[in-house]
Residue frames as a rotation matrix with the C-alpha (Angstrom) as fourth column:
UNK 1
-0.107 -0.836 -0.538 146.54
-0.691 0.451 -0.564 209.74
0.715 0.311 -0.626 95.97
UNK 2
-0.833 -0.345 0.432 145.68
-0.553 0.508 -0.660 208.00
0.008 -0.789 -0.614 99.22
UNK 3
0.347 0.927 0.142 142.41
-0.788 0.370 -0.493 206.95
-0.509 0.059 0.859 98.04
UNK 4
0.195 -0.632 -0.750 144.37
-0.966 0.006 -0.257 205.46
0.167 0.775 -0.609 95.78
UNK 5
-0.597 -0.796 -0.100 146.86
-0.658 0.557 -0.507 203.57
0.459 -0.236 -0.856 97.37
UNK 6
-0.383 0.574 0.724 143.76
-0.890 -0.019 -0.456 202.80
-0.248 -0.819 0.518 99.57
UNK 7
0.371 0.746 -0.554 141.80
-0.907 0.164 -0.387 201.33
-0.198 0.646 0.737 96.92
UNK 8
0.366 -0.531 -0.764 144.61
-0.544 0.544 -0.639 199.20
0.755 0.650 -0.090 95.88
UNK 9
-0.807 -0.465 0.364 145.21
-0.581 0.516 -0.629 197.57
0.105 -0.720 -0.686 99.18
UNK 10
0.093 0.961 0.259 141.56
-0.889 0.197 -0.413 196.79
-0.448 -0.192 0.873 99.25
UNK 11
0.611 -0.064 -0.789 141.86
-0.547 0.685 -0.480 195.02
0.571 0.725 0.384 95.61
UNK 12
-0.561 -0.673 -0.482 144.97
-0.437 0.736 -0.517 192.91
0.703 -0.079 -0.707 97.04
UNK 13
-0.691 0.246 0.680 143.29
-0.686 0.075 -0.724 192.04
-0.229 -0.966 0.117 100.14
UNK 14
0.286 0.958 0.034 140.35
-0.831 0.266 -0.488 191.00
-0.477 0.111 0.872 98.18
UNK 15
0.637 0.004 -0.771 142.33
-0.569 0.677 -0.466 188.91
0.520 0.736 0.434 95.95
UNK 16
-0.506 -0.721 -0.474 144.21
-0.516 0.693 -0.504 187.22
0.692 -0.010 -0.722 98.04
UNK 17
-0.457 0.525 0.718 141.32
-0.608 0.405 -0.683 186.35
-0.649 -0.749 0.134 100.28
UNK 18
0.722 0.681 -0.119 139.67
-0.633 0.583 -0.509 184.64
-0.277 0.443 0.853 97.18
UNK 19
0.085 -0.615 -0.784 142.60
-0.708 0.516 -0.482 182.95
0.701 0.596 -0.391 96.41
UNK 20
-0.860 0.114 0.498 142.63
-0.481 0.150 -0.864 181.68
-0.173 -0.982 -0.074 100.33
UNK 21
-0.034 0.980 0.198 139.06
-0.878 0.065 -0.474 180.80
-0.477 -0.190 0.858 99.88
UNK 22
0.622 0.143 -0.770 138.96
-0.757 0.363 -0.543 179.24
0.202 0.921 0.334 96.38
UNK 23
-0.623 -0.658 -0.424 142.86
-0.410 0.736 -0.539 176.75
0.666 -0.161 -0.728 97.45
UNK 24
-0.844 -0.031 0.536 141.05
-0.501 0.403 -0.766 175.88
-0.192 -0.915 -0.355 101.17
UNK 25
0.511 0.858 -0.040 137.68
-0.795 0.455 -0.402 174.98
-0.326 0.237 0.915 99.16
UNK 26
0.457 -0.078 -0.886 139.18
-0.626 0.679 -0.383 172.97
0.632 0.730 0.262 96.56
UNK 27
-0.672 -0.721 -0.170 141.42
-0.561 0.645 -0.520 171.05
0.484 -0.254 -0.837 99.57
UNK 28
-0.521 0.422 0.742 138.46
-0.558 0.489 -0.670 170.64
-0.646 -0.763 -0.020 101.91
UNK 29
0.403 0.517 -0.756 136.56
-0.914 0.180 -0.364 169.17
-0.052 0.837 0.544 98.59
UNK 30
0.054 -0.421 -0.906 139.31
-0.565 0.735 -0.375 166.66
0.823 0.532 -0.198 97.86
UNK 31
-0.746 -0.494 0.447 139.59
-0.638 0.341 -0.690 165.85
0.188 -0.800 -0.569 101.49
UNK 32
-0.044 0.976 0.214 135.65
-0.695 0.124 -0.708 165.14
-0.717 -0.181 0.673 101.59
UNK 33
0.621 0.300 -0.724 135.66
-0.761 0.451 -0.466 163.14
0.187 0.841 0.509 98.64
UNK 34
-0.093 -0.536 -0.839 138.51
-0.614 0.694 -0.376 161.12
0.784 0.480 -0.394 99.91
UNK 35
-0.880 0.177 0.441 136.70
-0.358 0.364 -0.860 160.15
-0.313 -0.914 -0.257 102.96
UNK 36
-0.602 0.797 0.058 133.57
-0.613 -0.414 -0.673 159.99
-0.512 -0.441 0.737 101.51
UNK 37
0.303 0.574 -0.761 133.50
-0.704 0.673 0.227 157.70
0.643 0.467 0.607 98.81
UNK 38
-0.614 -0.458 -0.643 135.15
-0.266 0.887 -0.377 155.04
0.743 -0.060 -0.667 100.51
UNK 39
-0.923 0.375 0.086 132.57
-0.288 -0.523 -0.802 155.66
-0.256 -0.765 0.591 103.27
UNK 40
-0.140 0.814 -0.564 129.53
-0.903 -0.339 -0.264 155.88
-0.406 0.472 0.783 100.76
UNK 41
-0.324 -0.384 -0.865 130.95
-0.820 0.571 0.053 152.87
0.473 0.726 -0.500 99.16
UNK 42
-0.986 0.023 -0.166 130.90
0.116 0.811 -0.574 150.79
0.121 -0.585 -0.802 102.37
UNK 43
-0.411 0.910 0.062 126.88
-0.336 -0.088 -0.938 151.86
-0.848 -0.406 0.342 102.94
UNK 44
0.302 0.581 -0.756 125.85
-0.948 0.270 -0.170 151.10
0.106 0.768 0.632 99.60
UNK 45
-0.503 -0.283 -0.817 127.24
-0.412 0.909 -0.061 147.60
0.760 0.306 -0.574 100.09
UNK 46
-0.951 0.290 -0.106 126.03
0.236 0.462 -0.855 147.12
-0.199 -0.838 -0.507 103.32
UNK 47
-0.126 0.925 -0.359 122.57
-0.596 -0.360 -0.718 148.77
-0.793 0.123 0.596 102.19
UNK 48
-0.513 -0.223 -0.829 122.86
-0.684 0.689 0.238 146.04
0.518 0.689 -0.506 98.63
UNK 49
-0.836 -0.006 -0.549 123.16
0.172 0.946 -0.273 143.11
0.521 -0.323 -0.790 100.98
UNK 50
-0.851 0.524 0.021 120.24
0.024 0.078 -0.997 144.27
-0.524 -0.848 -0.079 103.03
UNK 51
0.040 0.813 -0.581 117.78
-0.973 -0.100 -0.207 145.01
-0.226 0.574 0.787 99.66
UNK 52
-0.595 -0.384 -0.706 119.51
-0.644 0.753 0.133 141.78
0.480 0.534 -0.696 98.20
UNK 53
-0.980 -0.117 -0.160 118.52
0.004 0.797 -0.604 139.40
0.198 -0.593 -0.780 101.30
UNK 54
-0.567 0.772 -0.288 114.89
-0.392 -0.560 -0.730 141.30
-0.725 -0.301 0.620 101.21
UNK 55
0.161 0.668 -0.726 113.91
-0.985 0.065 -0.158 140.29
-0.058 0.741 0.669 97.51
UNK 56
-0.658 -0.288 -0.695 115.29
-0.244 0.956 -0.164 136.63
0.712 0.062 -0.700 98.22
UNK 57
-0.978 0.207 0.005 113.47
0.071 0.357 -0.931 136.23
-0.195 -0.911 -0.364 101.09
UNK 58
-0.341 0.921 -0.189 110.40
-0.500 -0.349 -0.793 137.36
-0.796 -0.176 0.579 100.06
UNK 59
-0.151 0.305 -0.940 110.71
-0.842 0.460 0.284 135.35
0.519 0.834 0.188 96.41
UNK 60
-0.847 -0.356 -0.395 111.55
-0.231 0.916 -0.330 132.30
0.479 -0.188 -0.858 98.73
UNK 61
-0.696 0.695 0.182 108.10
-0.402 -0.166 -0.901 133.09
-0.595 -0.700 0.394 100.71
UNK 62
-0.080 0.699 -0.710 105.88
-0.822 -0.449 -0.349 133.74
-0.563 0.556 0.611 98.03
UNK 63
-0.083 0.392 -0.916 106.50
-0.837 0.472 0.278 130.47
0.541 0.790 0.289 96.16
UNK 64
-0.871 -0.428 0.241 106.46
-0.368 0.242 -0.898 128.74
0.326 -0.871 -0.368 99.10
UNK 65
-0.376 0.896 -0.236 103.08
-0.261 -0.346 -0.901 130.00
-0.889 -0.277 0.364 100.02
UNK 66
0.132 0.491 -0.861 101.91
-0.990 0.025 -0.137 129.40
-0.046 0.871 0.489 96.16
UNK 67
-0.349 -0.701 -0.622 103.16
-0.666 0.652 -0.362 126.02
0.659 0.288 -0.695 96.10
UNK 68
0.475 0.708 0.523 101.78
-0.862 0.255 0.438 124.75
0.177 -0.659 0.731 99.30
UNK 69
0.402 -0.289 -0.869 104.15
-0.115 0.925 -0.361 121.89
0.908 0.245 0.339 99.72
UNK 70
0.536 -0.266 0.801 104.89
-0.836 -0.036 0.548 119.58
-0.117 -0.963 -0.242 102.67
UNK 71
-0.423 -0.701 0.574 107.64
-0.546 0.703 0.456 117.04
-0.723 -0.120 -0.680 103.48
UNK 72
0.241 0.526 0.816 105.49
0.133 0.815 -0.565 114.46
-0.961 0.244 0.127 101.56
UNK 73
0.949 0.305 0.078 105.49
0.136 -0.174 -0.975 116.25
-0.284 0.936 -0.207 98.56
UNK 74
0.703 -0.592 -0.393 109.17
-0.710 -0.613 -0.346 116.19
-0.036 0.522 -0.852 98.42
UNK 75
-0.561 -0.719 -0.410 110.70
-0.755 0.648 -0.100 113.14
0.338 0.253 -0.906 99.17
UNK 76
0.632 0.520 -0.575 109.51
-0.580 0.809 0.095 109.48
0.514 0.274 0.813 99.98
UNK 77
-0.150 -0.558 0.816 110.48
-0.959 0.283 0.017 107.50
-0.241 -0.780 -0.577 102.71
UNK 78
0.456 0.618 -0.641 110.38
-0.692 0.699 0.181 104.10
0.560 0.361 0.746 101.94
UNK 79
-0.362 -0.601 0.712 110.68
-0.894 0.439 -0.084 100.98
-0.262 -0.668 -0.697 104.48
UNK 80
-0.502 -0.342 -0.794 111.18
-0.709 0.689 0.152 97.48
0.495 0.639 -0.588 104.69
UNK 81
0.445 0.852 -0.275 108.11
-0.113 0.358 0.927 94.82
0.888 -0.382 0.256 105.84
UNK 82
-0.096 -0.220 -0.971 109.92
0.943 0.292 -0.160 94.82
0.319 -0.931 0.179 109.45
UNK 83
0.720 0.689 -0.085 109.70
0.683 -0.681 0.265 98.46
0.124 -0.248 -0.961 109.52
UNK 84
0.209 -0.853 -0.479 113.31
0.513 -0.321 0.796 99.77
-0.832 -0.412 0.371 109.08
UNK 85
0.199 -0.225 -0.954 114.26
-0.433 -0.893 0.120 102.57
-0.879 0.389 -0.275 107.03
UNK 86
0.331 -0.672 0.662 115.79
0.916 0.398 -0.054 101.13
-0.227 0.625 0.747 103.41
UNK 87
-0.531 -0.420 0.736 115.40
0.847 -0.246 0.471 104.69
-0.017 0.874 0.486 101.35
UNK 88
0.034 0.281 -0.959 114.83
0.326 -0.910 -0.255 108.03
-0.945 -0.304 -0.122 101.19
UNK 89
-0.745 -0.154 0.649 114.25
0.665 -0.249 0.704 109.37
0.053 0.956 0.288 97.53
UNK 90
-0.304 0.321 -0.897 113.08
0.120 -0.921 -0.371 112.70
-0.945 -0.220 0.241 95.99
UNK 91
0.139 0.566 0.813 110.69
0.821 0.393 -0.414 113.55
-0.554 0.725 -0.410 94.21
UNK 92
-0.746 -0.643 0.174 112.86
0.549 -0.447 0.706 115.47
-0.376 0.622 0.687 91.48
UNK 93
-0.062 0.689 0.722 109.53
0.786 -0.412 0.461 117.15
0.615 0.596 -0.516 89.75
UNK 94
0.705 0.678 -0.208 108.38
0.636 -0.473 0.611 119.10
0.316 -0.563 -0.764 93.00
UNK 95
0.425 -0.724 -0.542 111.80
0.657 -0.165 0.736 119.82
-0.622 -0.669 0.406 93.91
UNK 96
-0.773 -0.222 0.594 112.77
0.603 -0.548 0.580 121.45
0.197 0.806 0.558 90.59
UNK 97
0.177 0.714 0.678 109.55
0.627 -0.612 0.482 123.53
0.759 0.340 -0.555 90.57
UNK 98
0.680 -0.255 -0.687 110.77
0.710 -0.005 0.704 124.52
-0.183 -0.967 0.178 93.87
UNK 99
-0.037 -0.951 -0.308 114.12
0.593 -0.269 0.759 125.71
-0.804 -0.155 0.574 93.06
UNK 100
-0.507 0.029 0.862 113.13
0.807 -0.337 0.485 126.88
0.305 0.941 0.148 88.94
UNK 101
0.520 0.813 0.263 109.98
0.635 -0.574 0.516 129.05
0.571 -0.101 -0.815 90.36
UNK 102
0.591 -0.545 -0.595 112.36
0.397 -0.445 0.803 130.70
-0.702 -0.711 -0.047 93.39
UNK 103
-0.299 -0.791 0.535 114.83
0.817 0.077 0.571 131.35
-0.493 0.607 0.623 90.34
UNK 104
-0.361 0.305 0.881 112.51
0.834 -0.318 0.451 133.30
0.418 0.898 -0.139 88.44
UNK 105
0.748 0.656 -0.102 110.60
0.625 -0.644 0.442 135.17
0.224 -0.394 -0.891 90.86
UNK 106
0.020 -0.925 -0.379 114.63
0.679 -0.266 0.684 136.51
-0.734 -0.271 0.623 91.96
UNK 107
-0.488 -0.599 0.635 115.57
0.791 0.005 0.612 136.90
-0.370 0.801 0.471 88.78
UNK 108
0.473 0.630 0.616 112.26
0.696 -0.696 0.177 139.09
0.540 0.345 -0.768 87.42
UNK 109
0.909 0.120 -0.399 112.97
0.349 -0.742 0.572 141.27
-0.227 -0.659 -0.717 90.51
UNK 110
-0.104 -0.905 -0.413 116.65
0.479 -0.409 0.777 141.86
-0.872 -0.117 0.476 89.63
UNK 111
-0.195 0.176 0.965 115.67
0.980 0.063 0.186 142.38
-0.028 0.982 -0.185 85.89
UNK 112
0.762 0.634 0.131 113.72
0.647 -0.742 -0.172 145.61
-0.012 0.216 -0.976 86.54
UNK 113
-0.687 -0.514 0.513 116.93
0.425 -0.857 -0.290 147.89
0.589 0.018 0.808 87.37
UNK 114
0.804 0.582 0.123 115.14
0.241 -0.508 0.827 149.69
0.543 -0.635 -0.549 90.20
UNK 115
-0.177 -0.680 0.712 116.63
-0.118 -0.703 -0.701 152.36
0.977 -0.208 0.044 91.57
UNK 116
0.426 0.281 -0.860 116.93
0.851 0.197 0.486 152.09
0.306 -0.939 -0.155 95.41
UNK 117
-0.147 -0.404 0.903 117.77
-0.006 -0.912 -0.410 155.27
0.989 -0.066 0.132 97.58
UNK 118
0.135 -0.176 -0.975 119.07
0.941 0.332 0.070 155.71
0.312 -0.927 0.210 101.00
UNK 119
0.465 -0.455 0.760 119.60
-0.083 -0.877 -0.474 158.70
0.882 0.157 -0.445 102.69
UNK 120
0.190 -0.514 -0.837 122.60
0.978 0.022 0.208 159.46
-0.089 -0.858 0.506 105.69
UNK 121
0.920 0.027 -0.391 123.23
0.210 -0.876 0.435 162.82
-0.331 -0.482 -0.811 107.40
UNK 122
0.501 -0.865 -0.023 126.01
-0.500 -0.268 -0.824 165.36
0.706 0.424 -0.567 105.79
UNK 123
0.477 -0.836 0.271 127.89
-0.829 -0.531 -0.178 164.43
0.293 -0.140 -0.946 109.16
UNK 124
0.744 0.004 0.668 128.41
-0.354 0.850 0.390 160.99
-0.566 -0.527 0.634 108.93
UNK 125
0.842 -0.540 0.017 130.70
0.390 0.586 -0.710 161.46
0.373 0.604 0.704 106.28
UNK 126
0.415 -0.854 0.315 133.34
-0.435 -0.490 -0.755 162.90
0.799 0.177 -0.575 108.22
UNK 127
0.180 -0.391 -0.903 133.55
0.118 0.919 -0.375 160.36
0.977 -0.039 0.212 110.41
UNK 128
-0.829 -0.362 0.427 133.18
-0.121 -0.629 -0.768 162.06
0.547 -0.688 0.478 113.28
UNK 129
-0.607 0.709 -0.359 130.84
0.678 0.698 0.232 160.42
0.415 -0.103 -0.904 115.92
UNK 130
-0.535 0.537 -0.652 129.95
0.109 -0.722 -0.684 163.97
-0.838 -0.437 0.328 117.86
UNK 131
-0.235 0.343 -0.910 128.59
-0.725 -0.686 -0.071 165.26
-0.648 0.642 0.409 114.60
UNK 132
-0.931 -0.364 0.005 127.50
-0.222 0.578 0.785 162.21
-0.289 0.730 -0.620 112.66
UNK 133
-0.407 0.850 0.335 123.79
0.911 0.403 0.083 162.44
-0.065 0.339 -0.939 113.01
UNK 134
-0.112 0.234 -0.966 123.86
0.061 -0.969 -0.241 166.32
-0.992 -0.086 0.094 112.29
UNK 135
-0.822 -0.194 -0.535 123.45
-0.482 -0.262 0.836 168.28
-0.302 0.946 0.122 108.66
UNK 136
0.229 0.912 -0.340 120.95
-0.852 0.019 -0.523 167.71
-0.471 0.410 0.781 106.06
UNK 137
0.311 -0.201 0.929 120.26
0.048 0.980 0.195 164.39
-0.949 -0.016 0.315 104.96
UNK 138
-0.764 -0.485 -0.425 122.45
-0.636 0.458 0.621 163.10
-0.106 0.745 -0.658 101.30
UNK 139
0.693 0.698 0.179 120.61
-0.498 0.644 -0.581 160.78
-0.521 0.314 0.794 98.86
UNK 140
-0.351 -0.874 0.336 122.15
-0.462 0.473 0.750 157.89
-0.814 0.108 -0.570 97.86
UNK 141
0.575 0.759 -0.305 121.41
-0.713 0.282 -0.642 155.79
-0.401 0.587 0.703 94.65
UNK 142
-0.516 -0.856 0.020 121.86
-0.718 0.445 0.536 152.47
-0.468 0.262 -0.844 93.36
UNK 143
0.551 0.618 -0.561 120.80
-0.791 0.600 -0.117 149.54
0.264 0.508 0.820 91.12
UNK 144
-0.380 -0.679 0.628 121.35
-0.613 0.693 0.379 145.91
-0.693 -0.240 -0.680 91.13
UNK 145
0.635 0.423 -0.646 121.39
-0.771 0.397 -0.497 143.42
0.046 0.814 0.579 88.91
UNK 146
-0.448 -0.846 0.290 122.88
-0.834 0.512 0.206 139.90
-0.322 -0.150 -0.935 88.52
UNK 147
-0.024 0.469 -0.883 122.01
-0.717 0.607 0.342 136.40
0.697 0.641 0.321 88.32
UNK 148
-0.532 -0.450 0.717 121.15
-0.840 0.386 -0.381 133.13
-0.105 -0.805 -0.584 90.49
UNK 149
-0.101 0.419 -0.902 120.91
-0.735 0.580 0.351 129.99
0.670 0.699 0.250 91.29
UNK 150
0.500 0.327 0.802 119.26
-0.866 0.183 0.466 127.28
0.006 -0.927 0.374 93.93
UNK 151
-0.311 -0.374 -0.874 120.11
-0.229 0.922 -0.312 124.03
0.922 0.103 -0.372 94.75
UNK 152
0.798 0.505 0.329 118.38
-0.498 0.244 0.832 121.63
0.340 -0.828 0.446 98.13
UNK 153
-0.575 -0.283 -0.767 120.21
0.236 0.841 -0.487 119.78
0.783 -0.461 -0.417 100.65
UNK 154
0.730 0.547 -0.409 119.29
-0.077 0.660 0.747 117.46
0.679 -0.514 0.524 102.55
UNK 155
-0.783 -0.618 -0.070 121.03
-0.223 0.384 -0.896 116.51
0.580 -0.687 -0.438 106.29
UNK 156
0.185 0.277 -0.943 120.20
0.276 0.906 0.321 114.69
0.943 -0.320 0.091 109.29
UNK 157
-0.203 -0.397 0.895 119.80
-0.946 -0.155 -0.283 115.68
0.251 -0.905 -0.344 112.88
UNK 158
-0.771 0.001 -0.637 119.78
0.530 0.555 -0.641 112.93
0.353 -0.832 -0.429 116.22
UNK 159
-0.371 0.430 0.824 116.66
-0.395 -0.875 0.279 113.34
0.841 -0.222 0.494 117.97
UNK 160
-0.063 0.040 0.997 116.92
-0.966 0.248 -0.071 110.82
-0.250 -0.968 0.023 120.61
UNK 161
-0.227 -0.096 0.969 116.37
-0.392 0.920 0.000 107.47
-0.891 -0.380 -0.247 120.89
UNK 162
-0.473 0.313 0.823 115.81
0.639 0.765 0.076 105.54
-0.606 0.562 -0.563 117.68
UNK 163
0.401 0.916 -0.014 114.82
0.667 -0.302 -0.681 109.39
-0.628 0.264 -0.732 115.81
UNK 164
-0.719 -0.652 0.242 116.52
0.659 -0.528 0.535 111.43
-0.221 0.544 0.809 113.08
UNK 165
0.297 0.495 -0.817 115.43
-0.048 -0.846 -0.530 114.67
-0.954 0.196 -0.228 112.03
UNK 166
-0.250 -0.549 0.798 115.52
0.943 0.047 0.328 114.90
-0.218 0.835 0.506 108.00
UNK 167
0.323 0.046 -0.945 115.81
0.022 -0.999 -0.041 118.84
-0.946 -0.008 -0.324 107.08
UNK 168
-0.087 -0.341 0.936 115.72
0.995 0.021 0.100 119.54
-0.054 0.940 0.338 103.44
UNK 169
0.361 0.348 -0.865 116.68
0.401 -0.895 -0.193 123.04
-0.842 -0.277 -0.463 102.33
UNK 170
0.737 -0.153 0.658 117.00
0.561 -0.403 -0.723 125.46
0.376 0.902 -0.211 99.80
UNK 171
0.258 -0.829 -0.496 119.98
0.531 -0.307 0.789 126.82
-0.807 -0.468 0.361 99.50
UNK 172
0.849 0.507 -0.150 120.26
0.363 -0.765 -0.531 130.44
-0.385 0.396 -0.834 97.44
UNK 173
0.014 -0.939 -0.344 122.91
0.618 -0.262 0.741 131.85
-0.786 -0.223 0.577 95.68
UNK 174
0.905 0.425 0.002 122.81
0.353 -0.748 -0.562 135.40
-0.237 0.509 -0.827 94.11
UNK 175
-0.474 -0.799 0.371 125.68
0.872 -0.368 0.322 136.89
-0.120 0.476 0.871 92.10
UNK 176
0.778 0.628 0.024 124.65
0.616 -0.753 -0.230 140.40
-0.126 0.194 -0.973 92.48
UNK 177
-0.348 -0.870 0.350 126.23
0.907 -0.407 -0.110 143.51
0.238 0.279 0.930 90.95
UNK 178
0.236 0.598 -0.766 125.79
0.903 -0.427 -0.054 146.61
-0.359 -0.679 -0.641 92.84
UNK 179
-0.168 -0.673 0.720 126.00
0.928 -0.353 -0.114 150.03
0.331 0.649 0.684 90.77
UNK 180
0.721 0.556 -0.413 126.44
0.654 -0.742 0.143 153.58
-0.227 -0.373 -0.900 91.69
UNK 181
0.890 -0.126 0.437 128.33
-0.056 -0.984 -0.168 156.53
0.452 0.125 -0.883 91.50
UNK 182
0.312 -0.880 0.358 130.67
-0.897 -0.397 -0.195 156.07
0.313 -0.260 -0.913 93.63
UNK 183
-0.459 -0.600 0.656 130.54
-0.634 0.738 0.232 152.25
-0.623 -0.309 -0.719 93.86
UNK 184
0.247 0.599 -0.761 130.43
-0.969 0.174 -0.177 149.42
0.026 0.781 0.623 91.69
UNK 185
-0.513 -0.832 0.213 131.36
-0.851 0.460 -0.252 146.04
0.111 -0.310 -0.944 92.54
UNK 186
0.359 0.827 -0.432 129.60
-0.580 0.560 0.591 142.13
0.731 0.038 0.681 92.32
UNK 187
-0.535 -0.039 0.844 129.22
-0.843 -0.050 -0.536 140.64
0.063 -0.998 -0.006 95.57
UNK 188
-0.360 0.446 -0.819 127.83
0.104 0.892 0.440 136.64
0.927 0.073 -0.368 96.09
UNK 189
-0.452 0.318 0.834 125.39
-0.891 -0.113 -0.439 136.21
-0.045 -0.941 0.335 98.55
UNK 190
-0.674 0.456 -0.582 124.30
0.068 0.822 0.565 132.56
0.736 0.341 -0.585 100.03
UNK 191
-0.378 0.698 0.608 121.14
-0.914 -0.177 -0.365 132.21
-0.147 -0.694 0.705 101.78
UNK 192
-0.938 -0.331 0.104 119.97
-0.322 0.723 -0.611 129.23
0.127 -0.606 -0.785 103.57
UNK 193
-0.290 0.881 0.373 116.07
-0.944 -0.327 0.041 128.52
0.158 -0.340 0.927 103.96
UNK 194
-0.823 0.099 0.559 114.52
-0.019 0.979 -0.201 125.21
-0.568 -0.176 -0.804 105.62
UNK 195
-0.397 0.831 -0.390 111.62
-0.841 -0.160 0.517 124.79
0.367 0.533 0.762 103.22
UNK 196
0.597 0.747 0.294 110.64
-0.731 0.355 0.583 121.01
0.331 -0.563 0.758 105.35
UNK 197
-0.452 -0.861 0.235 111.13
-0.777 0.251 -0.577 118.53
0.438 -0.444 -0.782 107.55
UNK 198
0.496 0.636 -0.592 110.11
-0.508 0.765 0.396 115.46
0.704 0.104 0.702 109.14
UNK 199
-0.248 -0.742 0.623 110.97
-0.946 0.324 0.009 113.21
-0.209 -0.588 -0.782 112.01
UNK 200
0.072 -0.457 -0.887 112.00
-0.612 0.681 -0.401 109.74
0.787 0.572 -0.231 110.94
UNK 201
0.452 -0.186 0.872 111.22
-0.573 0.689 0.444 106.30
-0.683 -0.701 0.205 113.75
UNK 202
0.824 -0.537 0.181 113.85
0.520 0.843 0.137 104.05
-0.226 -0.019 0.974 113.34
UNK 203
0.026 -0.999 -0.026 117.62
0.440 -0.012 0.898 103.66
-0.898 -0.035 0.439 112.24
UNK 204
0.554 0.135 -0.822 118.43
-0.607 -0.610 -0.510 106.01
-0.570 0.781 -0.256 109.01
UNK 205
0.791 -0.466 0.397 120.67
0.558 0.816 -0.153 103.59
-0.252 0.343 0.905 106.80
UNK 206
-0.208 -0.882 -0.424 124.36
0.283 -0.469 0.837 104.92
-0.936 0.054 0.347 106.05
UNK 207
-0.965 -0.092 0.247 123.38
0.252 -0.055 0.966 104.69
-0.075 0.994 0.076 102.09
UNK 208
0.155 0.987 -0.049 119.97
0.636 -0.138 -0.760 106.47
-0.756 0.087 -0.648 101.07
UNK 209
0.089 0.114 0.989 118.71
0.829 -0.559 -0.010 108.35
0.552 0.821 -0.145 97.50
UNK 210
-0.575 -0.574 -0.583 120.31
0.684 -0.728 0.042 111.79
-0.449 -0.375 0.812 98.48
UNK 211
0.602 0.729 0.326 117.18
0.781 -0.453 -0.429 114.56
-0.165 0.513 -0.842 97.74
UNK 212
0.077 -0.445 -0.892 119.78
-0.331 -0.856 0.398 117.13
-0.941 0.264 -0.213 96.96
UNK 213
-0.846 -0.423 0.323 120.24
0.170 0.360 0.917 115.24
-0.504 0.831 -0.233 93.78
């Protein structure tokens, strides 16, 4: 009879330790998940914008480098038989190939869907800085995809006496959409690149062919 009674204290014991076990899992679960995506969420964006600014930069190189163009080959200074400035005009062919070729090379690279993959230590998702580069490392995944599109301007620096700097640049802009598990979300990135310049003797005129056009 006391084996019994034993027996049966065991069984409760046992079951109420799995019940204990099984409620404190499922809370620390939900607790972890609600730190963690928002968490995860913010690295995969910040990890995006860093692949994002990688495959621009490097498309913006590469046709750069293939291209081979200098100041000359983009706009056209043109003065007047005393030697003053009249006009600045662009040469719309070189400048399109410029901006169309930088388009594509982007574009191809967003096209594939490539998976990218990060990885961050279990304890960085609990936000805790003692323990944030402890624990085995978590793989992240994501894709991107999107669309863009270039456009040049042109501006003017002072460079002393009777000199203007003319800076003509590409100017990037990427609608990317960043997907994953636990985030999803399109994000615009502009990027900025001087592609040439040129220093200008004499007075710049107030009115000149604008090479952004």
């Amino acid at each position: 009879m006391l084996y019994k009674k034993n027996k049966s204290r065991l069984h409760k014991f046992i079951r109420r330790f799995l019940i204990i076990f099984i409620v404190t899992s499922i809370i620390l679960t939900v607790l972890f998940e609600m730190q963690a995506i928002p968490f995860t969420s913010k690295c995969v964006r910040k990890q995006s914008k860093t692949v994002s600014t990688k495959i621009i930069g490097n498309a913006v190189v590469e046709v750069l480098e293939e291209l081979d163009f200098s100041y000359d080959d983009l706009a056209n200074i043109n003065y007047s038989d005393s030697g003053q400035v009249n006009s600045i005009s662009a040469n719309s062919i070189n400048i399109n190939r410029v901006k169309s070729k930088v388009v594509e090379k982007i574009q191809s690279e967003l096209d594939k869907n490539k998976l990218y993959k990060f990885t961050l230590p279990l304890g960085a998702f609990t936000n805790l800085t003692m323990i944030s580069t402890f624990g085995p490392e978590v793989e992240i995944n994501f894709t991107l995809t999107g669309s863009v599109n270039c456009k040049i301007k042109s501006s003017f620096e002072s460079s002393g006496v009777n000199q203007t700097i003319h800076h003509i640049n590409l100017v990037v802009k990427t609608d990317i959409i960043t997907i994953s598990p636990e985030y999803r979300k399109q994000n615009t990135f502009k990027t900025d690149y001087e592609i040439a310049q040129t220093v200008i003797v004499g007075s710049v005129p107030s009115m000149y062919a604008d090479v952004a056009k």
